[in-house]
TORPA-4810 file (N, C-alpha, C, O; in nm, 3 decimals):
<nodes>
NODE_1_-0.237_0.850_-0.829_-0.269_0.726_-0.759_-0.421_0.717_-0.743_-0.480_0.800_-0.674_X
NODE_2_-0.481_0.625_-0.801_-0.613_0.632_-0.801_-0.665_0.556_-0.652_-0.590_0.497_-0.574_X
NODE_3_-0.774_0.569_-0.640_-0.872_0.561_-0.474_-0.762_0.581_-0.402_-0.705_0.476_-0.375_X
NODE_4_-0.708_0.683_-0.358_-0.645_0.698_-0.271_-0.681_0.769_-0.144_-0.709_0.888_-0.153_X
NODE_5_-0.683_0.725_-0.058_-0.781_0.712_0.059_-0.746_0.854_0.193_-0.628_0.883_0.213_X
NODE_6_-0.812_0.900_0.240_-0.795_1.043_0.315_-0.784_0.934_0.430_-0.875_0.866_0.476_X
NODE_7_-0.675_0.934_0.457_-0.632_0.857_0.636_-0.678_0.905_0.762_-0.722_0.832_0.850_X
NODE_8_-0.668_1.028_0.769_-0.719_1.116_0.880_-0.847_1.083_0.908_-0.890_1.054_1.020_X
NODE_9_-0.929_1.086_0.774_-1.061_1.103_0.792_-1.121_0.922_0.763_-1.242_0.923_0.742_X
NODE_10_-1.092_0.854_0.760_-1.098_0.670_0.752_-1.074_0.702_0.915_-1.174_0.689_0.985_X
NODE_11_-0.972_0.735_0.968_-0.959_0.725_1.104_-1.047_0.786_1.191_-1.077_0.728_1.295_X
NODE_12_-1.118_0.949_1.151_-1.210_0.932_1.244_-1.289_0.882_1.231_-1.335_0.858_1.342_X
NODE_13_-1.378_0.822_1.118_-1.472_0.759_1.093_-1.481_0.594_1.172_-1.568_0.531_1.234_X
NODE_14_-1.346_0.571_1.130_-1.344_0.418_1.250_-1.357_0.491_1.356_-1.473_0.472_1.394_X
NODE_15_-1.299_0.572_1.436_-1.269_0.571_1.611_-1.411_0.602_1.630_-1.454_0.575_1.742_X
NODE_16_-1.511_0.665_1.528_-1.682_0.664_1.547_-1.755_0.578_1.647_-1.799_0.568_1.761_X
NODE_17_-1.733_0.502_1.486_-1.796_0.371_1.481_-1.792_0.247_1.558_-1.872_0.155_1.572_X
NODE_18_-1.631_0.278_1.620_-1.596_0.172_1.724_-1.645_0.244_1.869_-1.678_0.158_1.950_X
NODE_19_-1.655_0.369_1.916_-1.667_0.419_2.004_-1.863_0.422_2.063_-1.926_0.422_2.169_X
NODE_20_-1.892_0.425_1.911_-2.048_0.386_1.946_-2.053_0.195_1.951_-2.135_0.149_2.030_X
NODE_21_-2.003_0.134_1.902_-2.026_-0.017_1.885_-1.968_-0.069_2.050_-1.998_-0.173_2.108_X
NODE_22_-1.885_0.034_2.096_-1.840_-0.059_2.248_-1.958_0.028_2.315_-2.034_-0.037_2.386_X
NODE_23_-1.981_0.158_2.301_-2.076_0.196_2.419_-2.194_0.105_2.403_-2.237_0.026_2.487_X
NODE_24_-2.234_0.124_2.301_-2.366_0.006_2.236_-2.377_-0.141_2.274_-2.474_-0.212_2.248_X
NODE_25_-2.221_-0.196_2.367_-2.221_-0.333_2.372_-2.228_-0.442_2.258_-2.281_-0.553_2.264_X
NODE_26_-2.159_-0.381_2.148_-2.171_-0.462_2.015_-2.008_-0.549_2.023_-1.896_-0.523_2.068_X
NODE_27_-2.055_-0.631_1.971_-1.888_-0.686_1.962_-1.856_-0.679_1.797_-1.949_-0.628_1.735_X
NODE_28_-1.744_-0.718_1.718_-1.696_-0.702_1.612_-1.772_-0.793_1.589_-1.881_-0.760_1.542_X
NODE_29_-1.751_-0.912_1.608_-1.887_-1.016_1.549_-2.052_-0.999_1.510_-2.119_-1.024_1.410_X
NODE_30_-2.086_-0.933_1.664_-2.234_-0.890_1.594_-2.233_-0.786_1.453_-2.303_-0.801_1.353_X
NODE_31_-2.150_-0.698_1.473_-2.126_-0.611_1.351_-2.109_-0.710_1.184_-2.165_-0.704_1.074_X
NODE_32_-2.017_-0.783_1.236_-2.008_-0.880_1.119_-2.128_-0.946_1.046_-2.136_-0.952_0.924_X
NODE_33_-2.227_-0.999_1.138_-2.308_-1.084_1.122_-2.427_-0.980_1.066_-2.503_-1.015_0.976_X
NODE_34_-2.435_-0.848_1.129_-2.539_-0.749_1.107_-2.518_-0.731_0.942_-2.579_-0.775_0.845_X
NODE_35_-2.420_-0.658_0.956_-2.411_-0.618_0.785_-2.353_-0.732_0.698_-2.350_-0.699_0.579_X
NODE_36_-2.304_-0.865_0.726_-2.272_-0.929_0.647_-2.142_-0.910_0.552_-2.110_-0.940_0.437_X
NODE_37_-2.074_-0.830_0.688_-1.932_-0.753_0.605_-1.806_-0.869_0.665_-1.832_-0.878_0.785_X
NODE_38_-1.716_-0.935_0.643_-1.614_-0.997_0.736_-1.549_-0.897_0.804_-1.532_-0.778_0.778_X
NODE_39_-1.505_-0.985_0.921_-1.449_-0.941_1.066_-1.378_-0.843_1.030_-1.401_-0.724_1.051_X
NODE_40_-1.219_-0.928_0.930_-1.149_-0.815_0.941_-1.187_-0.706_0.860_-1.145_-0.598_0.903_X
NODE_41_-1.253_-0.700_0.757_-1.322_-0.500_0.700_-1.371_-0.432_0.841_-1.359_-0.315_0.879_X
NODE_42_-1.425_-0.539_0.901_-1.493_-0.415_1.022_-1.392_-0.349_1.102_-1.394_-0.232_1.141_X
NODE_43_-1.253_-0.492_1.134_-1.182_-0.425_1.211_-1.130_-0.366_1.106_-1.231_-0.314_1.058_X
NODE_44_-1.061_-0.344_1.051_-0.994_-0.242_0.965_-1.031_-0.116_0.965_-0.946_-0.028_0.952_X
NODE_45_-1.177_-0.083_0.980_-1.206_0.016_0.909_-1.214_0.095_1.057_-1.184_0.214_1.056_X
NODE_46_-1.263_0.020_1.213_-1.212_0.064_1.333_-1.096_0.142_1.338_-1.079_0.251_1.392_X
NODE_47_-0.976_0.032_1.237_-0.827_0.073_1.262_-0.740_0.109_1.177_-0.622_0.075_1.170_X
NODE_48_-0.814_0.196_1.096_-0.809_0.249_0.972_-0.725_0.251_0.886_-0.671_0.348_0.832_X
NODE_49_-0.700_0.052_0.860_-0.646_-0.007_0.814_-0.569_0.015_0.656_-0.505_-0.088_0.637_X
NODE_50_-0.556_0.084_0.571_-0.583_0.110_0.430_-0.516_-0.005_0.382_-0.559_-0.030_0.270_X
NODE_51_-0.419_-0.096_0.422_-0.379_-0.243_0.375_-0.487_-0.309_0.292_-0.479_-0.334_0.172_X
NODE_52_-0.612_-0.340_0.388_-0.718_-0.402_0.402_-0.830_-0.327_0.330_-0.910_-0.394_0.265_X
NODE_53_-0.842_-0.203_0.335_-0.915_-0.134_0.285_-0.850_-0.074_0.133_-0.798_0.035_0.156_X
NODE_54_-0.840_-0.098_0.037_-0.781_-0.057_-0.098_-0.852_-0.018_-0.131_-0.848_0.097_-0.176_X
NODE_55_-0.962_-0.092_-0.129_-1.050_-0.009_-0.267_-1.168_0.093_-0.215_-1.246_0.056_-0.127_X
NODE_56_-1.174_0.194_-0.262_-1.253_0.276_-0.187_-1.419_0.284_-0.230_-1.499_0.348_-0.161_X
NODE_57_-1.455_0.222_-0.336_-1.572_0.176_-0.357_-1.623_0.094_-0.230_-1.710_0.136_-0.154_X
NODE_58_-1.564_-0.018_-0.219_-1.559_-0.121_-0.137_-1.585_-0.107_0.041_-1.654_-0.170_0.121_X
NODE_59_-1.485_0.016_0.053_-1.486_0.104_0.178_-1.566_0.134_0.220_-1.605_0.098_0.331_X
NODE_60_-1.637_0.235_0.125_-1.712_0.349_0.166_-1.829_0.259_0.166_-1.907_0.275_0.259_X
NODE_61_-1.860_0.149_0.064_-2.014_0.072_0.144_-2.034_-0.013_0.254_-2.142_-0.035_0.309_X
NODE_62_-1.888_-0.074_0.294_-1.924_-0.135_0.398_-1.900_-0.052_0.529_-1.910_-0.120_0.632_X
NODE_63_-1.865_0.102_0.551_-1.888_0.222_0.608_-2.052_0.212_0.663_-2.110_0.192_0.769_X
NODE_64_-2.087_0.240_0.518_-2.227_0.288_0.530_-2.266_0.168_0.584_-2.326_0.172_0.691_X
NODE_65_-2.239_0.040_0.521_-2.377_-0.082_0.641_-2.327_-0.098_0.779_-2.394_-0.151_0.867_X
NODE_66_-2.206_-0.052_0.796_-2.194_-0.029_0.971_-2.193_0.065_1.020_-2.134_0.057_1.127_X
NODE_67_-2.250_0.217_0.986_-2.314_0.284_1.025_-2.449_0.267_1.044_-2.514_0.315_1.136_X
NODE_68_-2.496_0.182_0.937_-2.658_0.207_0.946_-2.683_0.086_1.027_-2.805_0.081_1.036_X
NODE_69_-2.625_-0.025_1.097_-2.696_-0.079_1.204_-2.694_0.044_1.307_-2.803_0.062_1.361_X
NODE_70_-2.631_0.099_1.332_-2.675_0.187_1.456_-2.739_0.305_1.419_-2.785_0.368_1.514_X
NODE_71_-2.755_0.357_1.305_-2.874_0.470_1.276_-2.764_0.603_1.274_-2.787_0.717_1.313_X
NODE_72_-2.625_0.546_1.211_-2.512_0.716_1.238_-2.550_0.756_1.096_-2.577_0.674_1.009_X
NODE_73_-2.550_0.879_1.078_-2.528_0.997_0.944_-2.375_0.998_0.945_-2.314_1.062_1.030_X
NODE_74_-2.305_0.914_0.834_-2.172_0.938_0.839_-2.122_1.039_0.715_-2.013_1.085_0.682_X
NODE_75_-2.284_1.049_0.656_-2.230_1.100_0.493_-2.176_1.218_0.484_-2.112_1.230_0.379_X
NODE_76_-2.174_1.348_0.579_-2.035_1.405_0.565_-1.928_1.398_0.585_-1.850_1.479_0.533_X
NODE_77_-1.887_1.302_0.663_-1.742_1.226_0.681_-1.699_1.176_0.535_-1.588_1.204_0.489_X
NODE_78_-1.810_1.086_0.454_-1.746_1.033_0.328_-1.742_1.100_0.212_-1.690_1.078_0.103_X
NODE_79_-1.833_1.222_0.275_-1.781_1.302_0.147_-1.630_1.321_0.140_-1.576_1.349_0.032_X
NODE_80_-1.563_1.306_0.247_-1.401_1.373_0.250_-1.310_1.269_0.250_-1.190_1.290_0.263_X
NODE_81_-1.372_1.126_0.234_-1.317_0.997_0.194_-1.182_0.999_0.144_-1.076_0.954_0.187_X
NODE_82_-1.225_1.088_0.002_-1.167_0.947_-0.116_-1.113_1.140_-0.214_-1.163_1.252_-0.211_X
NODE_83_-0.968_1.065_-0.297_-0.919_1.194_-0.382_-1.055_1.196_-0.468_-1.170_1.151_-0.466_X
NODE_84_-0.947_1.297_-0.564_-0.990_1.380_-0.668_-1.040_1.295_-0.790_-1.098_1.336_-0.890_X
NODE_85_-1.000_1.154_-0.755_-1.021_1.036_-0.876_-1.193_0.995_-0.873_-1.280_0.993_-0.960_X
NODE_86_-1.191_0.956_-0.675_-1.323_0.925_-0.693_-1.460_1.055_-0.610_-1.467_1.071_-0.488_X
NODE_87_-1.535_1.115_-0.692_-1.618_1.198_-0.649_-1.709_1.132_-0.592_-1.776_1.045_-0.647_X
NODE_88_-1.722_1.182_-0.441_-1.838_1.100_-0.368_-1.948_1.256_-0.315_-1.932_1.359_-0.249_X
NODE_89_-2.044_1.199_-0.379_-2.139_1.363_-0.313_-2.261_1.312_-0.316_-2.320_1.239_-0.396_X
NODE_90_-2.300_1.386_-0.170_-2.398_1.327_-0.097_-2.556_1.399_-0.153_-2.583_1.518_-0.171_X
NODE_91_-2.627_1.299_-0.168_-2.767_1.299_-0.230_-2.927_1.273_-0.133_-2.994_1.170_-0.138_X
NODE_92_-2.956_1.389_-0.055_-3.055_1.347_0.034_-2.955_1.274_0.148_-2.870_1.324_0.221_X
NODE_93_-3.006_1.119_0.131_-2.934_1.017_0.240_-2.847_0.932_0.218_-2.779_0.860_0.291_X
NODE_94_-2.859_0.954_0.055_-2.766_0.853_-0.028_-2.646_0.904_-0.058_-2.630_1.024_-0.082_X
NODE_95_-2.540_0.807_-0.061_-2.434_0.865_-0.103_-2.413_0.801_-0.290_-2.431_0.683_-0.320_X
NODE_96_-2.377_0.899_-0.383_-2.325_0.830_-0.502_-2.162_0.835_-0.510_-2.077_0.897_-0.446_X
NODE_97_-2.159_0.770_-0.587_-2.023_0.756_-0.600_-1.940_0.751_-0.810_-1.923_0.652_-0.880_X
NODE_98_-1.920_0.853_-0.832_-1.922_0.906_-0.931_-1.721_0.851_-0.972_-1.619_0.894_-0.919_X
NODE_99_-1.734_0.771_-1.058_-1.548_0.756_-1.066_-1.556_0.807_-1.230_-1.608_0.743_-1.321_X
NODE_100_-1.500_0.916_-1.237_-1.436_1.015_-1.355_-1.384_0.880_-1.466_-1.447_0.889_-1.571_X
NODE_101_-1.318_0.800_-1.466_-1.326_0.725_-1.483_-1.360_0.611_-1.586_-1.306_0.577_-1.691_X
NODE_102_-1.483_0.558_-1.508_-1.599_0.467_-1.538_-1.643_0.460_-1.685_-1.673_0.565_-1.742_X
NODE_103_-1.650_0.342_-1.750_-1.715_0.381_-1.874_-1.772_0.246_-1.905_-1.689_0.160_-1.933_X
NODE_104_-1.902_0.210_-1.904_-2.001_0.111_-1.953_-1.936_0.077_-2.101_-1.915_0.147_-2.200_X
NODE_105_-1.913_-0.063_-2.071_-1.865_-0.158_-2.218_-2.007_-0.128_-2.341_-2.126_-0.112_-2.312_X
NODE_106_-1.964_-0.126_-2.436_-2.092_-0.093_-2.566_-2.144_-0.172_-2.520_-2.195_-0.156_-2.409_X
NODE_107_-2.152_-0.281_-2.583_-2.200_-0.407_-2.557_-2.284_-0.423_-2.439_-2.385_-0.487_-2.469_X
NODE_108_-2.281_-0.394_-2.332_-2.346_-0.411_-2.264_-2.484_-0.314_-2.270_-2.602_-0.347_-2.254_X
NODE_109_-2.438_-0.208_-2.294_-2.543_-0.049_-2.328_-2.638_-0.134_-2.418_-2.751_-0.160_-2.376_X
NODE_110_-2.606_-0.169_-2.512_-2.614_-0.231_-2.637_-2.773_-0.370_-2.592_-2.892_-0.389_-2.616_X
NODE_111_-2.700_-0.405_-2.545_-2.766_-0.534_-2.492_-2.905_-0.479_-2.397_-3.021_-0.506_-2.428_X
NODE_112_-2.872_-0.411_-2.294_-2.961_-0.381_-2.223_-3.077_-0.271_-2.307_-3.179_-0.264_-2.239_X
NODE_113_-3.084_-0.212_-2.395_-3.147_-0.135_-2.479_-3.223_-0.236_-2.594_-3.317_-0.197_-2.664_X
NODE_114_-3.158_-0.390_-2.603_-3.276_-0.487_-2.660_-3.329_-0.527_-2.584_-3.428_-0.589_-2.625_X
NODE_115_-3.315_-0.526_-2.474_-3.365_-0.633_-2.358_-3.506_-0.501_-2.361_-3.623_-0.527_-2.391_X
NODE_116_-3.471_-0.412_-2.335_-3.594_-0.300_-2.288_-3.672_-0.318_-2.408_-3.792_-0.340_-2.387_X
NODE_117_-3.621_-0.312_-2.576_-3.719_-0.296_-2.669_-3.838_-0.466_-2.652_-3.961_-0.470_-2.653_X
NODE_118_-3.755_-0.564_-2.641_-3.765_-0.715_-2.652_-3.879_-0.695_-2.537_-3.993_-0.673_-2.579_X
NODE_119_-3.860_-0.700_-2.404_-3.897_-0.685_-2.256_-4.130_-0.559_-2.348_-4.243_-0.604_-2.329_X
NODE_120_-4.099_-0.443_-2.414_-4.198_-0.368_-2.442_-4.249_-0.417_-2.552_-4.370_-0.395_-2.557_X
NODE_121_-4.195_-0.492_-2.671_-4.264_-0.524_-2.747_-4.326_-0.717_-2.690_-4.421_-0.765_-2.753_X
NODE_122_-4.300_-0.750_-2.645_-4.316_-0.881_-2.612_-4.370_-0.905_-2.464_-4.417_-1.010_-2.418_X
NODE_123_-4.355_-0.797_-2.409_-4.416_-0.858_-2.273_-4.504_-0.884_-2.207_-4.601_-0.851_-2.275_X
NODE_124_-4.540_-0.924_-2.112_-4.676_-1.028_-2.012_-4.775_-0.933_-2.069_-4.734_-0.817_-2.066_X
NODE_125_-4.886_-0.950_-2.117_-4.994_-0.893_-2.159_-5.083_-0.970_-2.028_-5.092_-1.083_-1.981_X
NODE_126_-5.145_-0.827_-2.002_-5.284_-0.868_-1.900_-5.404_-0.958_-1.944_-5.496_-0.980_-1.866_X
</nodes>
């Protein structure tokens, strides 16, 4: 079952986040409006919804932008996110997110490697 989501640990990560956002006097709305995430991801992720929360790409960033209005280090919590499908390992402050997976269409590789030659042989001269 691919992104399949560690419940335990979605749950403490919400009861966190909600536990600093009420001491903080935040309501679900300001949260909303801060990171630009909708209501219900925020509540969900409070109530560690996985209905709402499927995709764990999806999860784990709007995690991180409601952690980072309040300044939390959640990135060892997300290291313990997500299975064996998606590798999440933490980099300095960043988290990557590595899906075994993943594979860039040619075409696109393709494309972006003229754009760079096109972009060096042709570009803004001083």
């Amino acid at each position: 079952m691919k992104n399949k989501v560690n419940i335990l640990v979605l749950q403490e990560i919400g009861a966190k986040l909600k536990h600093i956002r009420i001491d903080r006097g935040a309501s679900i709305l300001d949260i909303s409006n801060a990171t630009r995430v909708k209501k219900h991801f925020i509540e969900a992720i409070e109530e560690a919804d996985i209905e709402v929360l499927k995709n764990i790409t999806y999860t784990v960033g709007y995690i991180k932008l409601y952690a980072a209005v309040f300044d939390v280090d959640v990135t060892a919590l997300l290291c313990k996110i997500s299975s064996q499908y998606v590798e999440i390992q933490p980099i300095g402050s960043e988290i990557l997110i590595n899906n075994k997976d993943f594979m860039a269409p040619k075409w696109l590789v393709i494309a972006c490697i003229l754009c760079g030659i096109l972009l060096y042989k042709f570009g803004v001269k001083k």
